[in-house]
C-alpha positions as a printed Julia matrix, in Angstrom:
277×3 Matrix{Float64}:
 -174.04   76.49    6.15
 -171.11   76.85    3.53
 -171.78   73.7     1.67
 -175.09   74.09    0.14
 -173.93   73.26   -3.53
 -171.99   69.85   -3.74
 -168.41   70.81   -5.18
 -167.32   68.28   -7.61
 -164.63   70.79   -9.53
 -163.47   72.91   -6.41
 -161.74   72.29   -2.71
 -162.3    74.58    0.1
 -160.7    74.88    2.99
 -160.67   77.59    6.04
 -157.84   77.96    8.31
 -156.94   81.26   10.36
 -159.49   82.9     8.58
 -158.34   82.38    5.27
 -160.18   80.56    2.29
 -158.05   77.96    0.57
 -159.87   77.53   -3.02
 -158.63   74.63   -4.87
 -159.28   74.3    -8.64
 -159.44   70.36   -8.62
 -159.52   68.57  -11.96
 -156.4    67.43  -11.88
 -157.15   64.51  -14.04
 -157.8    67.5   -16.79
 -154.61   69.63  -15.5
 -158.01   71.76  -13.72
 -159.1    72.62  -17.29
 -162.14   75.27  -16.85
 -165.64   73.98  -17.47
 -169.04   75.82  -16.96
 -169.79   73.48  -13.95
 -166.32   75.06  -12.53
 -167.26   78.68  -13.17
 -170.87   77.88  -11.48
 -169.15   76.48   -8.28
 -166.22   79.15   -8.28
 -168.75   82.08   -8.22
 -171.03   80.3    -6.54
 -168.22   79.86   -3.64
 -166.66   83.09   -3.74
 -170.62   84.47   -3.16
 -170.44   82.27    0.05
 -167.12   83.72    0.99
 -167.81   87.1     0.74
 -170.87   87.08    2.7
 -168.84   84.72    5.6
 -167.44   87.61    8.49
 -165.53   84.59    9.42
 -163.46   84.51    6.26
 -160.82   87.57    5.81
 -158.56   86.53    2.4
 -159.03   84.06   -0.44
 -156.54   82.0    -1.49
 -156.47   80.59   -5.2
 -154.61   77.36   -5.97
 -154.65   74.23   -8.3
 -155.33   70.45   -7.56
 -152.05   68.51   -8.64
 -149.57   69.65  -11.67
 -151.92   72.61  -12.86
 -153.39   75.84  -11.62
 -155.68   75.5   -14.82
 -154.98   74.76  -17.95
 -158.02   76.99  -19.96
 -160.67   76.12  -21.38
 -161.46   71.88  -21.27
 -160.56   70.66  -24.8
 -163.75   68.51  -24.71
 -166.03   71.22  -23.9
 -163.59   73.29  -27.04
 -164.94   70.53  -29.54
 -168.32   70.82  -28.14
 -168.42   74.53  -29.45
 -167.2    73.26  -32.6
 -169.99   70.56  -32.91
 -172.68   73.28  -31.68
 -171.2    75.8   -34.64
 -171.05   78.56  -31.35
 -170.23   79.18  -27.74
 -171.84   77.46  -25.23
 -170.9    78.28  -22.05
 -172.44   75.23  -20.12
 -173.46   77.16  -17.11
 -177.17   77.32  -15.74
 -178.92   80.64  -15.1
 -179.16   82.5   -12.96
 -175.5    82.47  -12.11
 -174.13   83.63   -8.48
 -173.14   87.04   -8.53
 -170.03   88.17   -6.16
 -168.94   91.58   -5.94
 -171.71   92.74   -8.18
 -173.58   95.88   -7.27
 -170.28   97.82   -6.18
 -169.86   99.55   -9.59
 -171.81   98.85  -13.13
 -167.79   98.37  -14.31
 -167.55   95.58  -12.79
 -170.39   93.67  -12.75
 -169.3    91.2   -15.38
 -167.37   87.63  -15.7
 -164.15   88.14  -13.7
 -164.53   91.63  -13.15
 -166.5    91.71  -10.28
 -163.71   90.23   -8.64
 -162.89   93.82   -8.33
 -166.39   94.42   -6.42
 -165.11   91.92   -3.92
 -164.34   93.15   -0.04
 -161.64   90.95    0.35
 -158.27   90.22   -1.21
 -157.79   87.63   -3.7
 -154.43   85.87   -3.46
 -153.41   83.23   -6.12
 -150.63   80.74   -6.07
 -149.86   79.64   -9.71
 -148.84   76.33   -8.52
 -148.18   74.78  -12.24
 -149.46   76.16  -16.05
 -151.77   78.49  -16.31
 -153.25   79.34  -19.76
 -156.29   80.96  -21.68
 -158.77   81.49  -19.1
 -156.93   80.13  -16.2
 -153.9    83.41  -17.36
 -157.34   85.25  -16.83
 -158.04   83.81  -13.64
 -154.77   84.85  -12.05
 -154.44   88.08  -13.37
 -157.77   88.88  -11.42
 -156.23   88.17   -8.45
 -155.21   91.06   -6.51
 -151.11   89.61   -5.85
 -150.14   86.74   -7.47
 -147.36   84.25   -5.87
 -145.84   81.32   -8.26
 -143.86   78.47   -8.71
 -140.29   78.67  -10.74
 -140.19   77.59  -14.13
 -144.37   77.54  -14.5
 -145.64   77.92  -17.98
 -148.18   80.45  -18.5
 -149.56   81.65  -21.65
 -152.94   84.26  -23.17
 -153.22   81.07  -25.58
 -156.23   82.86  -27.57
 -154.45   83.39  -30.78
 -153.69   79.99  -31.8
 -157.32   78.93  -31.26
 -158.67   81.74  -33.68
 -160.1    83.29  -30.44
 -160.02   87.35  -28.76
 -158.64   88.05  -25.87
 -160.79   86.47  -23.34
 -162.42   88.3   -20.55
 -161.05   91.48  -19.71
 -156.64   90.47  -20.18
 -156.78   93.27  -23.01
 -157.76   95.46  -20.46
 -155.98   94.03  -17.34
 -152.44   93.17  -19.01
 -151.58   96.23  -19.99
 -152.97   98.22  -16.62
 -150.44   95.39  -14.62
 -147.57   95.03  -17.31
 -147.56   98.22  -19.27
 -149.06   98.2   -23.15
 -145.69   97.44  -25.16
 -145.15   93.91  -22.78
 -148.9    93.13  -22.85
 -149.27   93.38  -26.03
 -146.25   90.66  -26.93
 -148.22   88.21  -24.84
 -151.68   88.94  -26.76
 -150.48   89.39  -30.21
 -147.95   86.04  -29.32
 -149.55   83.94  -27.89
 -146.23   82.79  -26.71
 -145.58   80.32  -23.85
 -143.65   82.19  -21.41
 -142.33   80.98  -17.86
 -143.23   82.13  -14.42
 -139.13   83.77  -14.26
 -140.3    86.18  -16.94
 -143.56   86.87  -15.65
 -142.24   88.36  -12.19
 -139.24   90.36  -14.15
 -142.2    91.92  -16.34
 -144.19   92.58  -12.91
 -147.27   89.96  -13.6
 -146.04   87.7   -10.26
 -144.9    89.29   -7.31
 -142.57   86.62   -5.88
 -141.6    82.95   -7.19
 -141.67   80.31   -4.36
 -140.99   76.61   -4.41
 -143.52   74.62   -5.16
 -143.09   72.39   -2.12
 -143.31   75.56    0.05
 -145.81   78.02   -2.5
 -148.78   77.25   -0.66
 -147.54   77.45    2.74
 -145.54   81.31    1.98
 -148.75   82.12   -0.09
 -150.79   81.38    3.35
 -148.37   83.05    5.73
 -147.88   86.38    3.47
 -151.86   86.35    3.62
 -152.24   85.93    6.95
 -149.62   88.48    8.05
 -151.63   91.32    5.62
 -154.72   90.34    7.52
 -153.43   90.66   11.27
 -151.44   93.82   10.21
 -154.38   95.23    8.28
 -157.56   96.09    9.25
 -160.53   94.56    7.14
 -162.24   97.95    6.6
 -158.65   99.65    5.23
 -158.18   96.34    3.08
 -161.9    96.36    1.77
 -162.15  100.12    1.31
 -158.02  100.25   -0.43
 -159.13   97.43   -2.58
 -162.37   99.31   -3.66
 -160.35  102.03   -4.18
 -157.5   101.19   -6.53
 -160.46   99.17   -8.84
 -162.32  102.27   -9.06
 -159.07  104.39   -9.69
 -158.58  102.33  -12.87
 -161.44  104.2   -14.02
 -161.26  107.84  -12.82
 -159.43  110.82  -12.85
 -156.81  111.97   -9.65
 -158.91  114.87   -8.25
 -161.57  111.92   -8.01
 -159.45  109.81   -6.54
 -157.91  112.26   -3.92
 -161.46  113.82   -2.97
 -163.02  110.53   -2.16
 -160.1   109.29    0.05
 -160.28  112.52    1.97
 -164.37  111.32    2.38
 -163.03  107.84    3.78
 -160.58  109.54    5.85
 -163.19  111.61    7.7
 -165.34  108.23    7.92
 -162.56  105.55    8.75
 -161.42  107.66   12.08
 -164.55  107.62   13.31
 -164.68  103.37   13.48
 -163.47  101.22   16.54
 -160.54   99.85   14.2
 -159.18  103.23   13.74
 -158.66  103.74   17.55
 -157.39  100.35   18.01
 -154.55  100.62   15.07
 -153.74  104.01   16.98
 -153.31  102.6    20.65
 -151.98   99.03   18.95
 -149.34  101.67   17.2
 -148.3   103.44   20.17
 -148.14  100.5    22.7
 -145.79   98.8    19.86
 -148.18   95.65   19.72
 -149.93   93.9    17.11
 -153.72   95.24   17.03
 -156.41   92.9    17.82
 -159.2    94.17   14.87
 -162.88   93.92   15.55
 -163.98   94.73   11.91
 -166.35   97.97   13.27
């Protein structure tokens, strides 16, 4: 079954093939604690290895998508004179194994076969910024604030945005938020091209849900899985790369069921009805 570890910091919920993941501390505005990061990867393991589950939705609990880091477990490093990430060993490990780039904290959310949609419900800062920006599309509420937070806590960039930021945003914008540390609101965000549409936060869930479900009926899983694979990897590579390994996929992809059935779906002007072979 799905529920092997007991989830005291997460939701989950299926419907229509879709994962609903719910950051839920919302006592703590979903602050991020190492008991969180065990259950999230832990989950997302589940997720990916569930043929029943197409698309992954990221939310928060309440007010907050997440806030960063919990200011209790903050002190703690103080106390402890170091980090301490609070999270057992061996850790779950989704999406590793697709490429050594991205076998990492975050990053292997890249390794992943299936979209990752989040919808910034309320402030997202520090790690939870980091959290979103993995995502693969991002929907948000108006007048959210989100900020890299880092720099007023004597900290780096945290896990991967100085890579990420300026690959989404362009190096002159990204680097105002990381030098800044500035709070900035969810308006500016999709003007600089870090959220893709702002939606009411009575309806965000709901238009985050339908957009996800329309990709998936429209979309086979193979194209999603392989595109997705492919634009992560691109990050890394050259063009020639790029263009000789989709001509590979090309020659693979129209040899599978799907292919056929997006052709006949196509010319009998119907939705197709994918079997995921």
């Amino acid at each position: 079954g799905i529920l092997l570890m007991e989830l005291k910091t997460l939701l989950l919920e299926v419907e229509d093939s879709i994962a609903i993941v719910t950051l839920n501390r919302p006592k703590r505005m979903n602050a991020w604690t190492g008991r969180m990061h065990t259950e999230y990867r832990w989950l997302l393991e589940q997720l990916e290895g569930n043929p029943n589950v197409r698309a992954i939705v990221v939310t928060g609990a309440g007010r907050s998508f997440c806030v960063g880091a919990d200011s209790k477990a903050l002190e703690g490093h103080v106390e402890k004179g170091g980090y301490d990430p609070g999270t057992p060993d061996p850790l779950a490990e989704p999406g590793y194994g697709v490429r050594p780039e991205f076998d990492a904290s975050f990053a292997y959310h890249f390794g992943l076969k299936k979209p990752v949609v989040a919808a910034i419900n309320g402030p997202a800062a520090g790690i939870g910024l980091v959290l979103a920006c993995f995502a693969d599309i991002r929907f948000a509420a108006p007048g959210v604030k989100l900020t890299t937070a880092h720099g007023k806590l004597n900290l780096p960039a945290e896990y991967g945005l100085s890579w990420l930021l300026p690959r989404i945003i362009g190096l002159a914008r990204a680097n105002d938020l990381l030098f800044t540390s500035r709070i900035f609101l969810t308006e500016e965000a999709e003007q600089l091209g870090l959220v893709n549409r702002i939606v009411e936060n009575s309806s965000l869930l709901d238009e985050t849900v339908s957009y996800t479900r329309s990709m998936i009926e429209s979309v086979s899983p193979a194209s999603l899985m392989e595109t997705k694979r492919q634009i992560y990897t691109d990050l890394h590579r050259d063009v020639a790369q790029s263009v000789r390994d989709s001509e590979k996929l090309i020659d693979y992809m129209m040899k599978q069921n799907d292919y056929r059935e997006g052709v006949t779906a196509f010319l009998e002007k119907r939705s197709p009805k994918w079997s995921g072979d």
